[in-house]
PyMOL commands that place a pseudoatom at each C-alpha (Angstrom):
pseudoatom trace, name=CA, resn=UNK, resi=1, chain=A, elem=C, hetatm=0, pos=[0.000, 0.000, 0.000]
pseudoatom trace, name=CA, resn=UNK, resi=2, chain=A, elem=C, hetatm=0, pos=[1.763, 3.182, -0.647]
pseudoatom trace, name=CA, resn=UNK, resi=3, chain=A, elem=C, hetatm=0, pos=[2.370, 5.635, 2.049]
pseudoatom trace, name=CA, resn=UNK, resi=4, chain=A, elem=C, hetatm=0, pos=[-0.077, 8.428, 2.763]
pseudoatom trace, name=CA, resn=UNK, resi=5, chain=A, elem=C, hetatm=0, pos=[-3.816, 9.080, 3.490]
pseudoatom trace, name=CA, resn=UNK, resi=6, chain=A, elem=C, hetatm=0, pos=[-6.972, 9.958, 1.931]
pseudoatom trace, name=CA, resn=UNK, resi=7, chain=A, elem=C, hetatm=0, pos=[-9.621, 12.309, 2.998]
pseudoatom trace, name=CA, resn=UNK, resi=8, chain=A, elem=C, hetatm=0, pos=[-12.721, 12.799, 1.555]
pseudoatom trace, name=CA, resn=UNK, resi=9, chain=A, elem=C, hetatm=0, pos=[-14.042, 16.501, 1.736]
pseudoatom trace, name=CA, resn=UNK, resi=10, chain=A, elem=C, hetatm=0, pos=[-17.228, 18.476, 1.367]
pseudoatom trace, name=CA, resn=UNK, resi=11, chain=A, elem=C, hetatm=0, pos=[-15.901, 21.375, -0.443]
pseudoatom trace, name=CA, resn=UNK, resi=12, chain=A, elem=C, hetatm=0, pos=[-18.000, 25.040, -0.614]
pseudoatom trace, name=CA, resn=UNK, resi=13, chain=A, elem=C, hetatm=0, pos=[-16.846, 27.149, -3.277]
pseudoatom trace, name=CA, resn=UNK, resi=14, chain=A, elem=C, hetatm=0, pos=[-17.515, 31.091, -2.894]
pseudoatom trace, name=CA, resn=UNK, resi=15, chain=A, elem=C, hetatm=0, pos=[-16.827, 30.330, 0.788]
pseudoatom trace, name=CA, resn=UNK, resi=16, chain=A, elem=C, hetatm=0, pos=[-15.660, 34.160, 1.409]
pseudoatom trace, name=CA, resn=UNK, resi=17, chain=A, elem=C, hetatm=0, pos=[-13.191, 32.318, 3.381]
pseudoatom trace, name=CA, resn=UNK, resi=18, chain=A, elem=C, hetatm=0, pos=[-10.658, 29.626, 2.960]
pseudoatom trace, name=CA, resn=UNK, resi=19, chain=A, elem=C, hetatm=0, pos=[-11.403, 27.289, 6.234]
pseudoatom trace, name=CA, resn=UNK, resi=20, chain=A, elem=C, hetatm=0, pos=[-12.132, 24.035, 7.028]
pseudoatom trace, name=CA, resn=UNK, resi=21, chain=A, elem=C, hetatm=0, pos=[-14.958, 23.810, 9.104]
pseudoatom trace, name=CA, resn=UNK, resi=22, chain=A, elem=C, hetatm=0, pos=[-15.199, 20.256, 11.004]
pseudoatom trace, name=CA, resn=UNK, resi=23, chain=A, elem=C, hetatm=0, pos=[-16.271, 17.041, 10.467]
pseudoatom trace, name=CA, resn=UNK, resi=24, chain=A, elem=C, hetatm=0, pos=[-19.865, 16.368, 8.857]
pseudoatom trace, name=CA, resn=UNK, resi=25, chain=A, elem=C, hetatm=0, pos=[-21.915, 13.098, 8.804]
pseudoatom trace, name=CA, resn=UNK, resi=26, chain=A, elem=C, hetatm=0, pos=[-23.088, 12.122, 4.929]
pseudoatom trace, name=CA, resn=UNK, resi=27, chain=A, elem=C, hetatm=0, pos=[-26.654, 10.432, 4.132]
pseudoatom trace, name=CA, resn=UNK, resi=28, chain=A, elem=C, hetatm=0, pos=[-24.614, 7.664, 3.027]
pseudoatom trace, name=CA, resn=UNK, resi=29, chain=A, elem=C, hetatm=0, pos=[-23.487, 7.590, 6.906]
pseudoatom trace, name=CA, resn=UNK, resi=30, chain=A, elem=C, hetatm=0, pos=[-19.247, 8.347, 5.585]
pseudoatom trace, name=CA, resn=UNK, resi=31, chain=A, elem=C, hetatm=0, pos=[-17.769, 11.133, 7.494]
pseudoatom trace, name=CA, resn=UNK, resi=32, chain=A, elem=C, hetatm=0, pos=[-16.730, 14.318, 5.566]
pseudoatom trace, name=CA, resn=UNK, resi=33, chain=A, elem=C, hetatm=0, pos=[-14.202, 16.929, 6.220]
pseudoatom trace, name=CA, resn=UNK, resi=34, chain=A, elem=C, hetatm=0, pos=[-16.570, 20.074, 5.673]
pseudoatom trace, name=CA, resn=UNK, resi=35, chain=A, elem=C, hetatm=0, pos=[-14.213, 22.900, 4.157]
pseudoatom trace, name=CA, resn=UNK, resi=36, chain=A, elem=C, hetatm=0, pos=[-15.127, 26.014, 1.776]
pseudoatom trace, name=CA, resn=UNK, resi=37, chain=A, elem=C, hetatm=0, pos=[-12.460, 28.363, -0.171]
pseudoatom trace, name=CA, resn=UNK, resi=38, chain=A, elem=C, hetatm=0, pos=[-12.907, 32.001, -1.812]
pseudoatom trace, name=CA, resn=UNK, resi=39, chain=A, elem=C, hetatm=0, pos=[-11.922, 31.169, -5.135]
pseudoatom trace, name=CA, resn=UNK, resi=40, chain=A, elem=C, hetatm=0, pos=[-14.818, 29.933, -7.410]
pseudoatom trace, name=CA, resn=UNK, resi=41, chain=A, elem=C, hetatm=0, pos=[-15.684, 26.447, -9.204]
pseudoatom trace, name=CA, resn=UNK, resi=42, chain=A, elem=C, hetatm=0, pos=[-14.503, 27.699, -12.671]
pseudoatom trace, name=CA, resn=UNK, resi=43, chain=A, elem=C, hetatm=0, pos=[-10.791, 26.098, -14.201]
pseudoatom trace, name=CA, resn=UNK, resi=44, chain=A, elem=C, hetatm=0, pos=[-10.113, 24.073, -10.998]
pseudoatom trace, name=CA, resn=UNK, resi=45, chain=A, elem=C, hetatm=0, pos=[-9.604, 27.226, -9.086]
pseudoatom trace, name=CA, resn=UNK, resi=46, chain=A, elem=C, hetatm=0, pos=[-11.834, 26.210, -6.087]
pseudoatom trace, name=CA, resn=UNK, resi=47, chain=A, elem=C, hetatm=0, pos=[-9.966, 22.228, -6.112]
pseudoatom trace, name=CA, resn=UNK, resi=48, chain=A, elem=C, hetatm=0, pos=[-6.732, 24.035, -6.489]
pseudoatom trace, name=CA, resn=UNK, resi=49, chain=A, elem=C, hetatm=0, pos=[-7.567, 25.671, -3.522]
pseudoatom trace, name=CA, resn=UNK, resi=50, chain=A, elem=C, hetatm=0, pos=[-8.634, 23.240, -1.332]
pseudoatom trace, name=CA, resn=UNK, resi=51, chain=A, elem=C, hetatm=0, pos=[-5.214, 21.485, -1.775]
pseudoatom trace, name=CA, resn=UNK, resi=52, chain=A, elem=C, hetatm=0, pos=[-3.063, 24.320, -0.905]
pseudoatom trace, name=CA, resn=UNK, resi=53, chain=A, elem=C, hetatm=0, pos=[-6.044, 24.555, 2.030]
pseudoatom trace, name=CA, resn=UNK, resi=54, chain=A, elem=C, hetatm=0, pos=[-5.006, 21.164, 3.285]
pseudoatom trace, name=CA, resn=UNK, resi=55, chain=A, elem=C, hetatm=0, pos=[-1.439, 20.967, 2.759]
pseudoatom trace, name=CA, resn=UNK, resi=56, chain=A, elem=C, hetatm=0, pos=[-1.126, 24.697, 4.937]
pseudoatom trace, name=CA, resn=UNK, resi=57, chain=A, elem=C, hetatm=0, pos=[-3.096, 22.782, 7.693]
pseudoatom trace, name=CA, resn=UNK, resi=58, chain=A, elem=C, hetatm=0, pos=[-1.010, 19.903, 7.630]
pseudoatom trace, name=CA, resn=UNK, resi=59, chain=A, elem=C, hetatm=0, pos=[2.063, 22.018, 7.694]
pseudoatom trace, name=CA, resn=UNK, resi=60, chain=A, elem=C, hetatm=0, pos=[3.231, 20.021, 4.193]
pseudoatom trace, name=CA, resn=UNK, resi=61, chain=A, elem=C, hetatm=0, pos=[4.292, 21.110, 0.978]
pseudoatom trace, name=CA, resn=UNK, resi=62, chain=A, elem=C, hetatm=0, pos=[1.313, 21.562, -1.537]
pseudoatom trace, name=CA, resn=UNK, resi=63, chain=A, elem=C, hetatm=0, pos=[2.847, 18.939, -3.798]
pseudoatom trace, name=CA, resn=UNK, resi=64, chain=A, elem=C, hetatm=0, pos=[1.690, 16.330, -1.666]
pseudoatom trace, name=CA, resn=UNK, resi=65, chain=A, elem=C, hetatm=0, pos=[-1.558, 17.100, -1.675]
pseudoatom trace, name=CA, resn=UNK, resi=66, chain=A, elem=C, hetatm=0, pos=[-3.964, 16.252, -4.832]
pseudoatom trace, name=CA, resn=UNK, resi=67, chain=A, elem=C, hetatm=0, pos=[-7.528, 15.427, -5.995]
pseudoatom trace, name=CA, resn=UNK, resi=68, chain=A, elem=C, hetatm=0, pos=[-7.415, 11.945, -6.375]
pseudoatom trace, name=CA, resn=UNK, resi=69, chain=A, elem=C, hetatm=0, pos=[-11.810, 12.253, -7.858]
pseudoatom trace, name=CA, resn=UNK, resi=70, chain=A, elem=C, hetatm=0, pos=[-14.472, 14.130, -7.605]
pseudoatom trace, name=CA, resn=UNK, resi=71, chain=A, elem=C, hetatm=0, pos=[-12.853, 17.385, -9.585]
pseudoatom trace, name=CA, resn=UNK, resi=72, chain=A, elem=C, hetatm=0, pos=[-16.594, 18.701, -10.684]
pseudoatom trace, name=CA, resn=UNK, resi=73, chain=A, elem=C, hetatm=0, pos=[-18.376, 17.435, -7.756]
pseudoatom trace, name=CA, resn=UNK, resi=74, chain=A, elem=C, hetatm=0, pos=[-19.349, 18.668, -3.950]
pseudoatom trace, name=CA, resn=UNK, resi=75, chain=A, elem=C, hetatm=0, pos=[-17.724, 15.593, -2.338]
pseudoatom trace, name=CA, resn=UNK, resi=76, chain=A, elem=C, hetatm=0, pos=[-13.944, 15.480, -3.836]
pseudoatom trace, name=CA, resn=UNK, resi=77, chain=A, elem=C, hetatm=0, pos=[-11.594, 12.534, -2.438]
pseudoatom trace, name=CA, resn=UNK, resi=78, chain=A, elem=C, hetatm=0, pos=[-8.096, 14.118, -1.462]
pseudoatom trace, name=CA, resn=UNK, resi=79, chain=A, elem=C, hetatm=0, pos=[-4.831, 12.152, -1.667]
pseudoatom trace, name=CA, resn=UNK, resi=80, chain=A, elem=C, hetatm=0, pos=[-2.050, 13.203, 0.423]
pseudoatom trace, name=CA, resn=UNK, resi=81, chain=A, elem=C, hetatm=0, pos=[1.298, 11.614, 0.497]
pseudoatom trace, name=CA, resn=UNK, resi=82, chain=A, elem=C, hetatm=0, pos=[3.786, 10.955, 3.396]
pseudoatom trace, name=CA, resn=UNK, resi=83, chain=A, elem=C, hetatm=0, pos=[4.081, 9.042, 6.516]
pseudoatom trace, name=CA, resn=UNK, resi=84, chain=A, elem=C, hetatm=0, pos=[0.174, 7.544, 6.802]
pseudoatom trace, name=CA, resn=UNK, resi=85, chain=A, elem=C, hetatm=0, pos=[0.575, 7.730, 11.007]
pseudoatom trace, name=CA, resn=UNK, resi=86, chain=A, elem=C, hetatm=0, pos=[2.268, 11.450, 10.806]
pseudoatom trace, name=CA, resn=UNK, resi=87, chain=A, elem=C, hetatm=0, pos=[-0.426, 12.385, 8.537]
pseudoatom trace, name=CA, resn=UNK, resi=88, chain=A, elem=C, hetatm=0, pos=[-3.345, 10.999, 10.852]
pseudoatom trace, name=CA, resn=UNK, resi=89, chain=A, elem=C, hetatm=0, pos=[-1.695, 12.410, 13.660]
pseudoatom trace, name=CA, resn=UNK, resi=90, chain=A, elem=C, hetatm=0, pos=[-1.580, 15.759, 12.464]
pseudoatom trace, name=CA, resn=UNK, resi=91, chain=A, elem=C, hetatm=0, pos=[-5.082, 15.639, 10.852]
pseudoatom trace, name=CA, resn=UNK, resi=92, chain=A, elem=C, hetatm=0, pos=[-6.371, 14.647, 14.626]
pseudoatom trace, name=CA, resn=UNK, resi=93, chain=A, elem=C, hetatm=0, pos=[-4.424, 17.168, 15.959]
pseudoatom trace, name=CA, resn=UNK, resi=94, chain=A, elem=C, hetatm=0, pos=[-6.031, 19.781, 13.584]
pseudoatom trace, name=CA, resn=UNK, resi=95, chain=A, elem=C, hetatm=0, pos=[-9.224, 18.843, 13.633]
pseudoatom trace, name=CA, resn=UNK, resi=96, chain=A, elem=C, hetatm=0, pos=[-9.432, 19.185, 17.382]
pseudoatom trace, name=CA, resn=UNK, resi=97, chain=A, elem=C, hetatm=0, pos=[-8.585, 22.606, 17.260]
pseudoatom trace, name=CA, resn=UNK, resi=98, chain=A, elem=C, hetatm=0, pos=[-10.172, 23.693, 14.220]
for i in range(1, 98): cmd.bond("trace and resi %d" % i, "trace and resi %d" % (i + 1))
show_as sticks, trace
zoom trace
């Protein structure tokens, strides 16, 4: 399996603010990350966003981080790579505080 994590996120475009607000539960019963960015939906703005959104919270470079699917839906599935129990760790970490 190769090394680092996905996260699957419920992503708000036209947010006003670039944030990531929790942890939501889907109809489907699958746990979100809830974020939302400025930039809009239009040329993979708002996805490129959301990356650079993640990899700042994670204290990573941005290169790590990428859509893996879900590039013209709500839901998108993140991949980020690295050390899989770093990367949980910090995730925790943030999401407590967030």
């Amino acid at each position: 399996m190769p090394q680092g994590v996905v996260i699957d996120v419920r992503l708000t475009p036209r947010g006003g603010r670039d944030a990531i607000e929790g942890v939501e539960r889907g109809a489907d019963g699958r746990s979100v990350l809830k974020a939302r960015v400025r930039a809009a939906p239009s040329d993979g703005e708002a996805n490129a966003a959301l990356c650079r959104l993640i990899a700042e919270a994670l204290r990573i470079a941005p290169r790590q981080v990428e859509l893996a699917s879900g590039a013209a839906s709500r839901v998108k599935r993140i991949r980020v790579a690295g050390d899989a129990a770093a990367l949980v760790a910090a995730l925790g970490q943030w999401l407590k505080t967030g």
